[in-house]
C-alpha positions as CSV (number, residue, x, y, z in Angstrom):
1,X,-49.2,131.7,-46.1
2,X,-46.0,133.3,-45.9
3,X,-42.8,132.3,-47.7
4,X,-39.8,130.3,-46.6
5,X,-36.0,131.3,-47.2
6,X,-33.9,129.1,-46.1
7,X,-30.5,130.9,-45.9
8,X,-26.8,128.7,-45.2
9,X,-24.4,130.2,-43.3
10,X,-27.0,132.4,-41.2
11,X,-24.5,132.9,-37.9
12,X,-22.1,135.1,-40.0
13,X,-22.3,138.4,-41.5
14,X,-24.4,138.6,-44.5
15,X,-26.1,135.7,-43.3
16,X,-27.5,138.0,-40.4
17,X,-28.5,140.3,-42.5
18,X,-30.2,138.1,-45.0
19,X,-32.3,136.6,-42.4
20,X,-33.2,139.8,-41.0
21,X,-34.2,141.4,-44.7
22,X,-36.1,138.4,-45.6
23,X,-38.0,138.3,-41.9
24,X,-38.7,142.5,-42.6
25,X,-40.3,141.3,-46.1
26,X,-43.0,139.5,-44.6
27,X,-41.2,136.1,-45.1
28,X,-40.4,132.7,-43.3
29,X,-36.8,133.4,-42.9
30,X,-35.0,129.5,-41.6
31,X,-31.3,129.9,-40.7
32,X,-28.4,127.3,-40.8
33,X,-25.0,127.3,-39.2
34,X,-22.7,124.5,-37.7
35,X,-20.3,126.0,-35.3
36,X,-21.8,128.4,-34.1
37,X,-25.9,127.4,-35.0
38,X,-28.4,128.2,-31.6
39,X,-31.3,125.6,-32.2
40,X,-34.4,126.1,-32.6
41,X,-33.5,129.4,-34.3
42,X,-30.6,128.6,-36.3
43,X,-30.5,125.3,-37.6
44,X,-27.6,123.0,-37.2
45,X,-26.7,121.4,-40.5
46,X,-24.0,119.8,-41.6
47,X,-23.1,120.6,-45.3
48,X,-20.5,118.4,-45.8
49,X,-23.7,115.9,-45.4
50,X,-25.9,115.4,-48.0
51,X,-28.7,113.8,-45.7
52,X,-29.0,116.3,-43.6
53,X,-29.4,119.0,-46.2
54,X,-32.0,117.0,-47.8
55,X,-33.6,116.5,-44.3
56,X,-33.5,120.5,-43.7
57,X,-34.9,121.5,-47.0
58,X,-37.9,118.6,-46.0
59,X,-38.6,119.7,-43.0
60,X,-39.1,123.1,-44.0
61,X,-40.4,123.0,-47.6
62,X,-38.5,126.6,-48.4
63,X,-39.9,128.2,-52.1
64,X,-35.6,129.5,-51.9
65,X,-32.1,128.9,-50.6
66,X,-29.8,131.4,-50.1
67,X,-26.2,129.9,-50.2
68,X,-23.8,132.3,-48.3
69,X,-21.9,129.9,-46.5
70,X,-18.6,130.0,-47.9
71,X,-14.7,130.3,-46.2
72,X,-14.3,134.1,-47.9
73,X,-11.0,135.3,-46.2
74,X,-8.4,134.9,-48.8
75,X,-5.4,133.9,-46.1
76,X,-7.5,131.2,-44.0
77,X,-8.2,129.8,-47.5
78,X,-4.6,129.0,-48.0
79,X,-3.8,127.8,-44.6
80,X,-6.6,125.3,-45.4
81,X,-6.9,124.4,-49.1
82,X,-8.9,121.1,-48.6
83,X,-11.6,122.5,-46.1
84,X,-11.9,125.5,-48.4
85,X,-12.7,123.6,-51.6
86,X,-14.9,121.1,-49.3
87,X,-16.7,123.9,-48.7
88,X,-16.8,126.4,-50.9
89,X,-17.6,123.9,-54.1
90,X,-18.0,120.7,-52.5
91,X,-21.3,121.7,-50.5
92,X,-22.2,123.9,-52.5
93,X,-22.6,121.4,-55.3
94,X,-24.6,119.4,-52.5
95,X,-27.0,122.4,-51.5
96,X,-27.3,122.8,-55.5
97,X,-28.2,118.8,-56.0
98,X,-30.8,119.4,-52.8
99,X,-32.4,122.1,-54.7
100,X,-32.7,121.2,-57.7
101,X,-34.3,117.8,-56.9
102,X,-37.0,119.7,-55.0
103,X,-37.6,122.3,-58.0
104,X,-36.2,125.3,-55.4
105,X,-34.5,128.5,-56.8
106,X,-30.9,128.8,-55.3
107,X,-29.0,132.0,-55.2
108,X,-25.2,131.3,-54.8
109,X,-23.1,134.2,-53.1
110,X,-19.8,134.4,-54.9
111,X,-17.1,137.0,-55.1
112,X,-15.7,140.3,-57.2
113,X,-12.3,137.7,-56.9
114,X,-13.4,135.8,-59.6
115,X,-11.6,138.5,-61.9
116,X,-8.0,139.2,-62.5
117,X,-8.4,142.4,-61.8
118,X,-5.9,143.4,-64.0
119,X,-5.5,147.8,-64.5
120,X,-7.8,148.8,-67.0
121,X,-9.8,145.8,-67.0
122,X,-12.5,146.9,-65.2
123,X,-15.7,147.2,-64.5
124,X,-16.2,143.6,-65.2
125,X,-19.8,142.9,-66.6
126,X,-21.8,139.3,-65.5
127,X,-20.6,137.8,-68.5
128,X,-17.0,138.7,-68.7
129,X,-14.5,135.9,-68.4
130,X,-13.4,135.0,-65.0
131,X,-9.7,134.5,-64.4
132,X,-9.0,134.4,-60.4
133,X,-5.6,135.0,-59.3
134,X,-5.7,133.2,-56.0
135,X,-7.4,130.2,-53.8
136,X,-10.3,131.8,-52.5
137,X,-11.2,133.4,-56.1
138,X,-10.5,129.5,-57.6
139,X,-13.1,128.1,-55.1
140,X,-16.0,130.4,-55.7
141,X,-15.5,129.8,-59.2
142,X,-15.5,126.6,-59.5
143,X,-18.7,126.7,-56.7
144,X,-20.2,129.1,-59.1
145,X,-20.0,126.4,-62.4
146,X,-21.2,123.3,-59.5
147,X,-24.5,124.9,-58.9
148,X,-24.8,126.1,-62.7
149,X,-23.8,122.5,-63.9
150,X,-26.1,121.2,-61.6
151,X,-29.2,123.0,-62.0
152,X,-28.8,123.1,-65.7
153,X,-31.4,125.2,-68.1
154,X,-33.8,125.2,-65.3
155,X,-33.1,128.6,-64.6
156,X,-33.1,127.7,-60.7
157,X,-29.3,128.0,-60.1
158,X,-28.5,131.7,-59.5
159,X,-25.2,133.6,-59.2
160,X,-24.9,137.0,-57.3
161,X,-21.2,138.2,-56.8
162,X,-20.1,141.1,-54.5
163,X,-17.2,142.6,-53.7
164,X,-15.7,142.9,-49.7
165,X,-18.4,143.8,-47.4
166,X,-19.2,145.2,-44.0
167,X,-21.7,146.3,-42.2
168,X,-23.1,145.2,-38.1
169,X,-20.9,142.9,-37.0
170,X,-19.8,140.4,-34.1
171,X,-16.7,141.2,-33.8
172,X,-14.4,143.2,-36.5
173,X,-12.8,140.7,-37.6
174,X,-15.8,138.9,-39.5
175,X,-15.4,141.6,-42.0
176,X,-11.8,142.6,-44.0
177,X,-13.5,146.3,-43.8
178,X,-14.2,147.0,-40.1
179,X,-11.2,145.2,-39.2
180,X,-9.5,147.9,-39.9
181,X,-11.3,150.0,-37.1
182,X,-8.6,147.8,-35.0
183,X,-5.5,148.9,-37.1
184,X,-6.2,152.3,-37.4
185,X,-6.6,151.7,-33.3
186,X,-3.6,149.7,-33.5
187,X,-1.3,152.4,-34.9
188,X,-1.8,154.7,-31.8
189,X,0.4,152.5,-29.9
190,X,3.9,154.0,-29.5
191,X,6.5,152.8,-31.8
192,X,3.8,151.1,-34.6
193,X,4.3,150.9,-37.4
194,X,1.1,149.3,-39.5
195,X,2.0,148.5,-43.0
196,X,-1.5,149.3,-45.1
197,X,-2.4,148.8,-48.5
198,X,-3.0,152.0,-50.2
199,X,-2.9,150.3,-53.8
200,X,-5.5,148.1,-54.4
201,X,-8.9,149.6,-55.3
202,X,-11.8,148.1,-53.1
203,X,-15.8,148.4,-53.2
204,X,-17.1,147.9,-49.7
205,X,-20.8,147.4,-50.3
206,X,-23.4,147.0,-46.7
207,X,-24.3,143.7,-45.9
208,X,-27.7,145.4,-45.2
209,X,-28.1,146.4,-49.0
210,X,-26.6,143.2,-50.6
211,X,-29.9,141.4,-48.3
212,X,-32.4,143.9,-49.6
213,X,-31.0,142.8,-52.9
214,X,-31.1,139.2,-52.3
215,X,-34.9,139.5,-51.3
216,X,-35.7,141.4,-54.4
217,X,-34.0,139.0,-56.7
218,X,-36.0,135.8,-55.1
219,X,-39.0,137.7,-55.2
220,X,-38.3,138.5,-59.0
221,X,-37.5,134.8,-60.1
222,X,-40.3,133.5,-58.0
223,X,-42.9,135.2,-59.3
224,X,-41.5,134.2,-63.0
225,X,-41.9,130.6,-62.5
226,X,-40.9,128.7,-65.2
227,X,-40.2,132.2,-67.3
228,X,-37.3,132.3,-65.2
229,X,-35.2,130.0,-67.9
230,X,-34.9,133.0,-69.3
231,X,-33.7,135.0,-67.0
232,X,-29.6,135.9,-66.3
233,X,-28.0,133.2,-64.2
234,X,-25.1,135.2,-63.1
235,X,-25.6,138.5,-61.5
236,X,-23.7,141.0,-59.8
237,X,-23.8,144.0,-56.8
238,X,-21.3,146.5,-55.4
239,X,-21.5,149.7,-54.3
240,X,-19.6,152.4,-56.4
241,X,-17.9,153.6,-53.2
242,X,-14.2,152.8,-54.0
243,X,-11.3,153.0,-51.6
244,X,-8.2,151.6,-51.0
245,X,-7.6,150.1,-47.5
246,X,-5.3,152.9,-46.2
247,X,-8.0,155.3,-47.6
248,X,-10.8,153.6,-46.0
249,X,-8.1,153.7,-42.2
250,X,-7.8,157.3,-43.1
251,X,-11.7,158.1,-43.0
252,X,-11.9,155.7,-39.8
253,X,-9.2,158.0,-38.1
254,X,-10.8,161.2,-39.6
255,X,-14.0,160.3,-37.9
256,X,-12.7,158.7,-34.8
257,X,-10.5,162.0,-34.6
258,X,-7.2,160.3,-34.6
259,X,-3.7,160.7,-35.5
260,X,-2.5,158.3,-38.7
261,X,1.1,158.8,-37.9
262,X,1.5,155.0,-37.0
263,X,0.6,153.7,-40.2
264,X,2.7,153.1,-43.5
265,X,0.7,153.4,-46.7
266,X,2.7,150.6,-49.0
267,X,2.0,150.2,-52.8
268,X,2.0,147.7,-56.2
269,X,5.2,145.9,-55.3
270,X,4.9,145.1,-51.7
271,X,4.6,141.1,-51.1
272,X,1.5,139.7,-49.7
273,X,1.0,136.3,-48.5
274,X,-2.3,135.9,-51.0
275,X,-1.7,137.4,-54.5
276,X,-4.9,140.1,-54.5
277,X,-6.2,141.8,-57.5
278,X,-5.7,145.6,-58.3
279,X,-9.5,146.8,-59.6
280,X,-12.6,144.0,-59.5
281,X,-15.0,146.2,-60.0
282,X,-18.2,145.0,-61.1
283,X,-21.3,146.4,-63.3
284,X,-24.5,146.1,-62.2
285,X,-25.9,146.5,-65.6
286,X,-27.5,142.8,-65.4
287,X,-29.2,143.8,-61.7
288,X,-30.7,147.2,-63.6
289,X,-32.0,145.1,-66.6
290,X,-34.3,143.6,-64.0
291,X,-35.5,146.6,-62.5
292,X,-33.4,145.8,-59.2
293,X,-32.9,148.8,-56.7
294,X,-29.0,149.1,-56.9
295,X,-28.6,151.8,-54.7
296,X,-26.1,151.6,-51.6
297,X,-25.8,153.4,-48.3
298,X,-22.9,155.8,-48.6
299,X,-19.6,154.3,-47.0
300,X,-18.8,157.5,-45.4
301,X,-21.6,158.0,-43.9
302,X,-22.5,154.9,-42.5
303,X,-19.4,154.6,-40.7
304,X,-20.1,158.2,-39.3
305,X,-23.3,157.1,-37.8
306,X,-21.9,153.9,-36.6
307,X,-18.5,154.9,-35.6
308,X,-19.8,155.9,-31.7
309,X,-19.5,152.2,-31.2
310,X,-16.1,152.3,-31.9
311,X,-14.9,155.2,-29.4
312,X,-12.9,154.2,-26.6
């Protein structure tokens, strides 16, 4: 009989992916959403009610949850503080309480934006101390100590952070990478002027290979049973690609063939509306300790393959 995953926040971008990786493995892959969930084959679930978590996890008896809903945009987070922390500890503290009650492992998406990020600082290993500098980075934190707090020695709460990602999406704007497809786009109009970051140091890391990672990681702690008490409780993924965003438009216009004229690289002291960190890298040393595949599609050539879909 095949095994469940039941995976939160399976209408956005990871989620997608997670569900797809975990249906490729040969398991039972059960999606939630709210907004956007297409019953039967996304689950509408309410996280802000504990009920009907506890009915979701009953009715389909997963052996793991994958928690990647979360609000993960840094500027929505501060144009709604209270519906961020409602959801980005508050439910997660309830998906936690489900899953623990039931004796189910739960891996917690969190963030590189749990760190400072401070120059010199990194690479930041699992067990480093976190020190977010904004909203966003707060919330996953405190999600982060919710579902360890919650799930106590058991060895059944589990942390995975990653940095920015991309990958297939929707639209561009689900991801802070491919979003910038549109300004590179944006800065052929006559007269633009795009203001881009070329300062701060980013890891853009494949939703596709943070998935195959996630299915490797339940398998691992599945198959350890109660051994898994001994097992890290916070791990972490990226790919070593590093960019800055204006670095990452300039590969987007290299490929697409386009002039950069219209964009304005900007540095250390231009004001941003959300405070952002300079270098979050993070080690993967816990991930190899395991024996987990930390390999990533190249950036580059990725987007080379995929950028066809961006020609106009």
């Amino acid at each position: 009989m095949a095994k469940t995953a039941f995976v939160t926040g399976a209408t956005g971008l990871l989620g997608r992916q997670v569900l797809r990786a975990f249906d490729k493995a040969g398991w039972s892959a059960v999606g939630t959403g709210f907004s956007r969930a297409k019953p039967p084959s996304i689950l509408k679930v309410d996280l802000e009610d504990q009920d009907a978590i506890d009915s979701a996890l009953d009715e389909t008896k997963p052996q793991v949850i994958i928690h990647c809903a979360a609000n993960r945009f840094p500027d929505k987070c501060d144009l709604d503080p209270d519906g961020t922390r409602a959801l980005n500890i508050a439910s997660a503290r309830r998906v936690a309480l489900a899953a623990y009650t039931r004796g189910i492992p739960l891996i917690y998406l969190s963030t590189d934006y749990v760190f400072a990020g401070r120059p010199g600082e990194a690479p930041y290993e699992a067990d480093a101390t976190p020190n977010p500098t904004n909203l966003y980075g707060q919330t996953k934190l405190a999600g982060e100590k919710a579902v360890l707090e919650v799930c106590g020695d058991t060895g059944s709460g589990i942390v995975l952070r990653v940095p920015v990602l991309y990958g297939h999406a929707e639209t561009n704007a689900e991801s802070a990478v491919n979003v910038l497809v549109d300004a590179v786009w944006k800065a052929q109009e006559q007269g633009a002027d795009v203001k881009m970051d070329n300062w701060s140091l980013r890891y853009p890391t494949n939703t596709e290979d943070v998935a195959r990672v996630l299915v490797d990681i339940a398998a691992r702690y599945l198959v350890a049973g109660e051994a898994r008490v001994a097992m890290p409780r916070v791990l972490q993924f990226s790919s070593e690609d590093r960019f800055t965003k204006f670095q990452m438009c300039q590969l987007f216009a290299e490929i697409l063939g386009l002039p950069l004229d219209g964009m304005t690289a900007t540095g250390e002291d231009t004001k941003t509306a959300v405070p952002r960190p300079y270098d979050t890298h993070l080690s993967t040393k816990a991930l190899r300790d395991l024996g987990v595949d930390v390999r990533t599609v190249d950036f580059r050539d990725w987007w080379k393959r995929e950028m066809k879909a961006f020609r106009r």
